[in-house]
C-alpha positions, 0 to 999 in steps of 0.5 A: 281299408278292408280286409281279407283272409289271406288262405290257410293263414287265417290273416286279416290282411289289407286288400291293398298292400305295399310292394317295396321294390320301389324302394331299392334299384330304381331312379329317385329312391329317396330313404326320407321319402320312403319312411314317410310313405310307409307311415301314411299307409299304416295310418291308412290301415295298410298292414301287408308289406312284401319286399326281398332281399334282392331289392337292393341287396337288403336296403328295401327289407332294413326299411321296413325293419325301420317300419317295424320298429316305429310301430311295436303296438301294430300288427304289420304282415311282413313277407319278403323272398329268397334271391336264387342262388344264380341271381338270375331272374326268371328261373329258366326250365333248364335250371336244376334246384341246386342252382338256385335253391339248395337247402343251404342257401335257403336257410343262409338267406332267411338267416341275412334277412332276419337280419335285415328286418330285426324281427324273429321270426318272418310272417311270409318267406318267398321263392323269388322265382320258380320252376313247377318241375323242382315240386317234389324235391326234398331238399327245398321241402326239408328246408322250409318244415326246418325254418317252420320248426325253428320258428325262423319263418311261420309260412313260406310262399312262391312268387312265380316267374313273369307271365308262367302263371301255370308254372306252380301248380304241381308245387302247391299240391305239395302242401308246403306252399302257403300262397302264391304271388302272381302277375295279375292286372286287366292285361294279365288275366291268365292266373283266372283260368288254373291258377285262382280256382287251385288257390281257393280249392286249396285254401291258398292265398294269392298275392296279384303283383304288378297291378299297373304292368310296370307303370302302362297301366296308369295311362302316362307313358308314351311311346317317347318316355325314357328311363335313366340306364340304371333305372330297371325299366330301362331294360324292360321298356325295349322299343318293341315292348314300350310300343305295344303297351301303349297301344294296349293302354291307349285303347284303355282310355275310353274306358276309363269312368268319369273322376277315375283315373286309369290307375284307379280302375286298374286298382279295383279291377284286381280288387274286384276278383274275390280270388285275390288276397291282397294286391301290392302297388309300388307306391314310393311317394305319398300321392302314390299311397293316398291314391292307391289306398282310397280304392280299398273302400268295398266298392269294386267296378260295375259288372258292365265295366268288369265284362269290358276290360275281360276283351282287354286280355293281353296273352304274353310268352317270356322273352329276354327282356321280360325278366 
């Protein structure tokens, strides 16, 4: 595994992390299956784990509570994020601060996932959605220096909305934001025009989510795969969005090296860009870490490659089904 500085932090962080989300609301979560998976990543030199308390209204943060415990004598990265209070996601334009973070429920939700983790204090708090207009408002400000103060949380951090990478910008000039967690992956390239040069003349660290775009990227779907109802993709996989990631991910595969499959060159495209700090697959099943961690091995795609899958930008605007 290698490692980086995660921004002002001064974290040496693994380059693969461990998104929780996984673990809590989708189809085939398994407690037993969770725990195990977790193990093999820390053995496998993974310390950075992100989670929130809307993955399954805490359950994700108590399993890597568990995590925590088992391991005393590692230094595991724990970040999780604050639900809005609306418990709508994304955050539209048109909301105000006090619908989704006044001061009071900021607090009130770093309080329960305390709780939930059974830790002290939180290595990174997140705002689980974002809007660039609230940035110079007091209240989240006031809100964020009081947990710092009380050692509640010792950095605080903006996960930003599906495809607005831009929507964050003006907030991280504030001084009060520590890193920025953003889709990026070989379609979602846009964080590389304003979003990564603010972060490293700011010294923020950057946190790429998504890097398989929701699974299109492991090159397995087809334009007949189905979600069960109560799995979250059921609602993101409408026709019109299943049809075109195919036909993004199809036009992948002659790509794609020899003894590599699609999911491994997505992994160390993003890996590749020294602007990210840290990048978190879901990976609910053991096969899912082994595979995932062996591509933090300090090898990333041939500059040939990298210049190809550039053409493979894929510009998308947030619809209703985007979340």
């Amino acid at each position: 595994m290698e490692y980086r500085r995660f921004g002002r932090t001064g974290w040496q962080v693994s380059e693969v992390g461990y998104g929780m989300w996984g673990m809590a609301g989708w189809t085939g979560s398994d407690d037993q299956q969770s725990d195990h998976s977790l193990d093999l990543a820390v053995e496998g030199g993974c310390n950075f784990f992100d989670t929130a308390w809307g993955y399954g209204k805490g359950k994700s943060e108590e399993i890597l509570g568990r995590l925590i415990r088992r391991n005393p004598d590692k230094r595991l990265y724990v970040a999780t994020k604050i639900p809005p209070k609306n418990m709508k996601w994304p955050s539209k334009a048109s909301y105000k601060l006090e619908d989704c973070f006044p001061a009071d429920h900021i607090i009130a939700y770093t309080e329960k996932s305390l709780q939930n983790l059974g830790v002290e204090t939180i290595d990174l708090q997140q705002f689980h959605v974002w809007e660039d207009s609230w940035a110079e408002q007091e209240e989240w400000q006031r809100a964020v220096e009081k947990l710092k103060a009380d050692g509640k949380i010792q950095h605080m951090g903006v996960s930003v909305n599906r495809w607005e990478p831009d929507n964050v910008l003006h907030t991280l000039r504030t001084g009060h934001i520590s890193s920025v967690q953003v889709i990026y992956n070989i379609f979602d390239q846009a964080p590389e025009d304003k979003l990564f040069p603010l972060c490293r003349e700011l010294d923020i660290a950057t946190i790429a989510r998504v890097p398989f775009d929701e699974g299109t990227l492991t090159g397995t779907f087809t334009t007949e795969t189905t979600f069960p109802e109560d799995d979250w993709r059921s609602t993101y996989f409408v026709p019109e969005n299943l049809k075109s990631s195919v036909a993004h991910a199809d036009r992948l595969k002659p790509l794609v090296p020899a003894g590599m499959t699609m999911a491994e060159m997505a992994l160390r495209f993003i890996i590749s860009n020294p602007d990210v700090s840290t990048t978190i697959p879901g990976m609910r099943k053991a096969h899912h870490v082994q595979a995932n961690l062996q591509a933090s091995d300090g090898r990333g795609l041939p500059d040939e490659l990298l210049e190809q899958l550039k053409s493979h930008r894929w510009d998308r605007e947030p619809t209703e089904w985007s979340q």
